[in-house]
Rosetta silent file (secondary structure, phi, psi, omega in degrees, C-alpha in Angstrom):
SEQUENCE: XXXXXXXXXXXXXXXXXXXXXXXXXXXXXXXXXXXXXXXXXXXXXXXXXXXXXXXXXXXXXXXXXXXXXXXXXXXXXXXXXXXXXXXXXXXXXXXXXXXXXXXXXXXXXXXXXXXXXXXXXXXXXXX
SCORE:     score description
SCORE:     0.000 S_00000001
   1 L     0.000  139.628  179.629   12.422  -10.261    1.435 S_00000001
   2 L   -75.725  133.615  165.136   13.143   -8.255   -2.047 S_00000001
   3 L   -83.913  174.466  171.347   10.307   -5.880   -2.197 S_00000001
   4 L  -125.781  150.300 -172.402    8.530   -6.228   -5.553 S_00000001
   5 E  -128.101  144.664  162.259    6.985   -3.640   -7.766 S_00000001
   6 E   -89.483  133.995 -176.463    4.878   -2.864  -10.589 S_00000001
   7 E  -130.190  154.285  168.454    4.759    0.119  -12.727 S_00000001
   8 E  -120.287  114.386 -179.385    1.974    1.544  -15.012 S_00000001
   9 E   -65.987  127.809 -175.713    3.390    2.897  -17.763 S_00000001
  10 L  -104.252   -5.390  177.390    1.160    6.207  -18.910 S_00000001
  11 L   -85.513 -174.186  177.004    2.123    7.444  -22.494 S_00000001
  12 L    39.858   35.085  172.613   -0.196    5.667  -24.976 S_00000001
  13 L   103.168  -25.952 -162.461   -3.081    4.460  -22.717 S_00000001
  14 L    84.261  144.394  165.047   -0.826    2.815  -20.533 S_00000001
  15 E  -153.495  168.062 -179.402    0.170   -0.740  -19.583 S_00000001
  16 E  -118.576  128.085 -160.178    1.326   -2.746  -16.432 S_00000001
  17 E  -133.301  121.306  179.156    4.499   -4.277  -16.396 S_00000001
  18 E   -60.400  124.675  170.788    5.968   -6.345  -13.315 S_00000001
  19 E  -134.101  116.427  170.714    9.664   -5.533  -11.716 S_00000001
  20 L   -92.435   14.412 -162.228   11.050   -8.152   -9.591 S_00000001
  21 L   179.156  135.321 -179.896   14.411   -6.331   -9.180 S_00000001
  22 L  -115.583  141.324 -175.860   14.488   -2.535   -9.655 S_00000001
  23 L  -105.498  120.148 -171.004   17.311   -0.519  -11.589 S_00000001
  24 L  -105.238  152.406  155.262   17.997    2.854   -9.891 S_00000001
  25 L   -67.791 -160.686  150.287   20.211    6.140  -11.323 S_00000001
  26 L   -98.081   18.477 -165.834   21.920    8.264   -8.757 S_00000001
  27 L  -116.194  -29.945 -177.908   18.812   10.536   -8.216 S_00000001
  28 L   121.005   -7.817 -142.313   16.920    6.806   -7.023 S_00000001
  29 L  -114.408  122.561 -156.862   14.941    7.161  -10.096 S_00000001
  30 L   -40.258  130.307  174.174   13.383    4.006  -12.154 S_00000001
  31 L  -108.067  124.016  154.173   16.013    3.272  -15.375 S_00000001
  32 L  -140.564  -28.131  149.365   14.954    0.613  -17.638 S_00000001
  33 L  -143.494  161.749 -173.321   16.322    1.848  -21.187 S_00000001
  34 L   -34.916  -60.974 -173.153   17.637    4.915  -22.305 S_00000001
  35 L   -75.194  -10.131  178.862   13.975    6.458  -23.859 S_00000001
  36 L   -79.127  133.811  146.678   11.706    5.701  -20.707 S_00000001
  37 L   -69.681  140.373  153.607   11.241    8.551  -18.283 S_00000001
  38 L   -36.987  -28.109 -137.064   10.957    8.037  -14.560 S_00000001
  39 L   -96.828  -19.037 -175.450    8.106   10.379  -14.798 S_00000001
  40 L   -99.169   59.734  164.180    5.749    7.701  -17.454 S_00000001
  41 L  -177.349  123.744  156.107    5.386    5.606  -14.687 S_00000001
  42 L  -100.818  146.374 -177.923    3.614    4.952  -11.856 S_00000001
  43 L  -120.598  172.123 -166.289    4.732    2.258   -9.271 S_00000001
  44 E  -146.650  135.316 -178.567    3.019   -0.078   -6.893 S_00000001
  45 E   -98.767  153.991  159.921    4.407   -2.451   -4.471 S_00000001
  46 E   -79.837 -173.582  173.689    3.422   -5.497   -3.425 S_00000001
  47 E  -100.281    6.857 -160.089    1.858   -6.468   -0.128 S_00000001
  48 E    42.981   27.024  174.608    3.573   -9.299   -0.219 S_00000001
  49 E  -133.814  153.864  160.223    0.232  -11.175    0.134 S_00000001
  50 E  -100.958  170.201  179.568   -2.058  -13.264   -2.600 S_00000001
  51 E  -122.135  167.828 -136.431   -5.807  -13.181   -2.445 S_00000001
  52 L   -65.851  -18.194  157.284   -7.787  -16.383   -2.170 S_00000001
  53 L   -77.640    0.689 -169.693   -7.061  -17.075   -5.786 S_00000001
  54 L    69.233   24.843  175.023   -3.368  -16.665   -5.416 S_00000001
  55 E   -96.508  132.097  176.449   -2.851  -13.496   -7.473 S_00000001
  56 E   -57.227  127.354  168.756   -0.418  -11.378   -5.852 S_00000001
  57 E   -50.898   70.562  172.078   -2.077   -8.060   -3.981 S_00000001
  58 E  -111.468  163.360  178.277   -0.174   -4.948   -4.970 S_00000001
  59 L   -18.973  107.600 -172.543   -0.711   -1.342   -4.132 S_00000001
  60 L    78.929   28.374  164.804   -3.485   -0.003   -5.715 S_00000001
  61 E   -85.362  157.959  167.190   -5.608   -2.807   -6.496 S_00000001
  62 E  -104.203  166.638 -154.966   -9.329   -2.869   -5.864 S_00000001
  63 E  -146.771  161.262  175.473  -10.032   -6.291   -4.046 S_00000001
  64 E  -145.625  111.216  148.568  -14.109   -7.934   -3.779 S_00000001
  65 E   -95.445  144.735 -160.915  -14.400   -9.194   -0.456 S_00000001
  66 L  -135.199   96.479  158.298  -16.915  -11.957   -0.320 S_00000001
  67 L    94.795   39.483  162.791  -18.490  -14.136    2.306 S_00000001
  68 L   -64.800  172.688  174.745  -16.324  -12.592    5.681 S_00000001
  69 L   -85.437   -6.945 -118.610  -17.632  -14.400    8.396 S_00000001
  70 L  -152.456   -1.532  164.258  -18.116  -11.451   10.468 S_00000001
  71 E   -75.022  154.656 -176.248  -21.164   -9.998    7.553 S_00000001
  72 L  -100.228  136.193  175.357  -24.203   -8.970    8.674 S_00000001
  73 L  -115.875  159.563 -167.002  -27.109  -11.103    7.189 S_00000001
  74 L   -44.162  -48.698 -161.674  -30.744  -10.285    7.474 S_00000001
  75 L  -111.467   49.234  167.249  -31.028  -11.833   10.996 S_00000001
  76 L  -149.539  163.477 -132.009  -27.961  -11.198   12.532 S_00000001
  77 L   -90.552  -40.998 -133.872  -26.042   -8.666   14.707 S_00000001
  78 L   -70.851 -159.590  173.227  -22.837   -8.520   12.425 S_00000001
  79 E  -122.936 -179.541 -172.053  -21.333   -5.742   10.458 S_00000001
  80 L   -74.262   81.333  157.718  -21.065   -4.341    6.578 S_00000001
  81 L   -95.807  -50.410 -171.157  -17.570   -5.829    5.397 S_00000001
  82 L   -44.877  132.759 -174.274  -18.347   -7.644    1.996 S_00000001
  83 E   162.978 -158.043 -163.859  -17.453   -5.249   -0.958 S_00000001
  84 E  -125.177  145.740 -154.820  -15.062   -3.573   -3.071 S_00000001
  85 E  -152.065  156.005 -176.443  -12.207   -2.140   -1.705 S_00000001
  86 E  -130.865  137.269  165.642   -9.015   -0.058   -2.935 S_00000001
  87 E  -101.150  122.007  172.759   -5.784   -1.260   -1.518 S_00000001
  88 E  -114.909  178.517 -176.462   -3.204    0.906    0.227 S_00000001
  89 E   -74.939  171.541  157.852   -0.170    1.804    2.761 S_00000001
  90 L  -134.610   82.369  168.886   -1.436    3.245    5.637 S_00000001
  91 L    -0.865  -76.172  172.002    1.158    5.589    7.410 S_00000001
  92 L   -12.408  -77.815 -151.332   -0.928    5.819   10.341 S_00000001
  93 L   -88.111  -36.431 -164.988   -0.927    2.118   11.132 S_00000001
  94 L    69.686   36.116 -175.322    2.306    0.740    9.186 S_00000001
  95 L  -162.625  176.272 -179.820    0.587   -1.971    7.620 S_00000001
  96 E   -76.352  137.798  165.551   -1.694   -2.708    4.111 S_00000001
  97 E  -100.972   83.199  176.039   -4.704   -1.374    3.915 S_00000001
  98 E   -57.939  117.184 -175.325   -8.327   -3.005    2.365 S_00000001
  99 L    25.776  -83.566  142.889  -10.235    0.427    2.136 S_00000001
 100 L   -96.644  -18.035  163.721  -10.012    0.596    6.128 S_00000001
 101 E   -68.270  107.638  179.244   -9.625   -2.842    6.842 S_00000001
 102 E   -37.423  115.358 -169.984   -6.593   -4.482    7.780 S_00000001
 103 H   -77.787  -15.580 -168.587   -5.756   -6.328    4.795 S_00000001
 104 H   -91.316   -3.761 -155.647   -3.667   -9.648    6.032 S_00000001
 105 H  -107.932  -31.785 -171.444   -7.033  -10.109    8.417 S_00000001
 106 H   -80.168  -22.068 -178.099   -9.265   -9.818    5.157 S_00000001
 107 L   -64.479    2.146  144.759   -6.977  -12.570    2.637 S_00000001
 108 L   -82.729   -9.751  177.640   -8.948  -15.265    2.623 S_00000001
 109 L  -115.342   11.842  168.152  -11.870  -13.667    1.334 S_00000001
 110 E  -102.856  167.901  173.355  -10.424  -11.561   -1.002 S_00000001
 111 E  -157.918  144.091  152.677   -9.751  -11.445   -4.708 S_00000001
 112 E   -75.992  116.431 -157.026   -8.621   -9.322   -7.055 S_00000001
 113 E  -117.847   32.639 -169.120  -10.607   -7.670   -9.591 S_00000001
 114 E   152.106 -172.628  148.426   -8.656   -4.911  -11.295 S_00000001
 115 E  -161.468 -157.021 -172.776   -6.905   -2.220  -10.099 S_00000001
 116 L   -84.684  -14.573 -167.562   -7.099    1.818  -10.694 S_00000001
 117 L   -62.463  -55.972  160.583   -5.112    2.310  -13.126 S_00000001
 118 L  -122.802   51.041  162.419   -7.329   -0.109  -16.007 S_00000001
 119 L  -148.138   57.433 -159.259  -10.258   -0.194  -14.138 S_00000001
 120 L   -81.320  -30.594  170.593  -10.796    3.053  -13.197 S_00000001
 121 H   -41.506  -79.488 -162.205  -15.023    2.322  -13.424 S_00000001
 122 H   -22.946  -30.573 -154.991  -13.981    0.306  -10.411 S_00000001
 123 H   -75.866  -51.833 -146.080  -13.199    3.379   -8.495 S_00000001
 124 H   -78.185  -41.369 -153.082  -17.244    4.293   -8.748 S_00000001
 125 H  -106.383    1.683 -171.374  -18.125    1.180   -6.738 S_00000001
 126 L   -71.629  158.791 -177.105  -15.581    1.243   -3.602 S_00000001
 127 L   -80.639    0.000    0.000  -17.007    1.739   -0.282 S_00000001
C-alpha cells in the first residue's frame, strides 16, 4: 500500500490539502510548485483506517469515541474509554495510536471530529 498524506499549509491561516502521491527534491523535501516551501507545511499520514462514518483517520486527528462496549455505566465494573482523543504514531508500540488506545481496536466506535490543526479548541477537551 501507497502511504497517503495530508499537509496543512500554515501561511495565511492555513488550509488542508490531501496528497495521494508525494513529489520529493533530492533533500526528500515536499515540492509541489516552485513558490511553496517545504517548511509551510505540516504533514500527516494516514492510518490507513476510516472511522465508523468512513472518513479516513489521519495523523493528528481528534476522534469521539462513543458507545465502546467495554464503558463503565453507573452499575457496572467497566472502564472510562468514551471520549475525545488525539490520534498518533506511537514509536514505542509501532502501531496508531487513539490517545493511548490502540486505534484499529477502537474503529468501530470512532469518528472524526476535527483535527489540531482547525480545531485547535478541540485540544482543550482530550483526555
Amino acid at each position: 500500500m501507497i502511504p497517503k498524506f495530508r499537509a496543512w499549509y500554515t501561511p495565511f491561516g492555513g488550509s488542508v490539502k490531501q496528497f495521494n502521491k508525494m513529489k520529493h527534491g533530492s533533500a526528500g523535501s515536499l515540492l509541489t510548485h516552485a513558490e511553496m516551501s517545504p517548511n509551510d507545511y505540516k504533514i500527516m499520514q494516514s492510518t490507513g483506517l476510516k472511522d465508523k462514518n468512513g472518513v479516513e483517520i489521519f495523523e493528528g486527528d481528534i476522534v469521539k469515541v462513543s458507545n465502546h462496549p467495554f464503558q463503565k455505566k453507573e452499575d457496572s465494573a467497566g472502564i472510562e474509554i468514551d471520549g475525545d482523543y488525539l490520534i498518533g504514531w506511537s514509536d514505542h508500540s509501532l502501531t496508531w495510536l487513539a490517545g493511548d488506545l490502540l486505534l484499529h481496536q477502537l474503529k468501530p466506535y470512532i469518528e472524526v471530529i476535527g483535527n489540531i490543526y482547525e480545531n485547535p479548541e478541540l485540544l482543550e477537551a482530550i483526555e
